[in-house]
N, C-alpha and C positions, 0 to 999 in steps of 0.2 A: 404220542402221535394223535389222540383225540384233539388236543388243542389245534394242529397244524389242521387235522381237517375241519372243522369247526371254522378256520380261519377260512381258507380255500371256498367253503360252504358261502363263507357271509359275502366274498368278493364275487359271487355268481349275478351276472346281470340276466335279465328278464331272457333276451338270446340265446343266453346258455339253460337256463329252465325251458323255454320250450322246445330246446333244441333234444336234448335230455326228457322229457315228456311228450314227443313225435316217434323218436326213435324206441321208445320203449313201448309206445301203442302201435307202432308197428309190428314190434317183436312178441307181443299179442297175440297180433292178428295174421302172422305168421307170411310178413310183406317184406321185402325187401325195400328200405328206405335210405336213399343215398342223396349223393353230396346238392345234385341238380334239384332235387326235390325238398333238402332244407335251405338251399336259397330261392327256388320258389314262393315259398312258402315265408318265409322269414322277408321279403319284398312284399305276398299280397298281405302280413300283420303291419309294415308301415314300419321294418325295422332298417332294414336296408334298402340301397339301391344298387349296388353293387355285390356282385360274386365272391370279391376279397374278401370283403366282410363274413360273406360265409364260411369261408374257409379258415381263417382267422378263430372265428366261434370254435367252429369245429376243429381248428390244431389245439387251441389251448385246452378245448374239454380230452382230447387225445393224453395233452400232455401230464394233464391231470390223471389221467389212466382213468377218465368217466364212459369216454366211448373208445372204442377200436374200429378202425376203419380194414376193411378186407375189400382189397381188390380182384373182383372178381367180374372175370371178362372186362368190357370196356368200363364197368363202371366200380364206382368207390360206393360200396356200402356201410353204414353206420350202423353199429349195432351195440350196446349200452353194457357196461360191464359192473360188476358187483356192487364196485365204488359208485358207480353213477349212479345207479339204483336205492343206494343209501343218500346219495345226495337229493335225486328229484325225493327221497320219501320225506327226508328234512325239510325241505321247500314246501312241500305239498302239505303238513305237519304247520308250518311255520304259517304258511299264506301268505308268503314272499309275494306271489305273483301269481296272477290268473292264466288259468290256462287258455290258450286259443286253438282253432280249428284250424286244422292242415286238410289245405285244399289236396293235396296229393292221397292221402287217407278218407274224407271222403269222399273221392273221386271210385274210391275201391270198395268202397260197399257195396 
């Protein structure tokens, strides 16, 4: 199984690291971070322009079992699970990708 995920690891585009490194500095900071607010954010880094897009990110890290979305009230919350958290630690380990600022996180400070 180490190889499959190792393999999974290496097909992660920049999208899904900082899709994966929002969500878990929000679970930090003890914030509730959902769907609206990582394509916010994922539009002001100049990744998308579309909503699909967003969503898309976030079915496949789902389907990876990186994030779990819970529906709670009207909105879909994102919140990073064991696996994802080995994955952004590999990435962040690796220096795959730079991290960027979510405008929705510092808006909460």
């Amino acid at each position: 199984m180490d190889g499959l995920f190792q393999e999974q690891i290496d097909h992660l585009a920049e999208r899904h690291f900082l899709v994966l490194y929002w969500v878990a500095h929000a679970e930090d900071r003890r914030i509730r971070y959902n769907l609206t607010n990582c394509f916010d954010d994922l539009k002001l880094a100049g990744i998308t322009r579309t909503k699909q897009t967003a969503l898309a990110t976030v079915e496949a890290l789902t389907a990876l079992r990186f994030i779990e979305i819970r529906e709670q009230g009207n909105r879909k919350n994102l919140y990073i699970t064991q696996h994802g958290a080995e994955a952004l630690k590999l990435l962040v380990l690796r220096g795959a990708f730079s991290p960027r600022k979510s405008a929705f996180l510092e808006a909460q400070l």
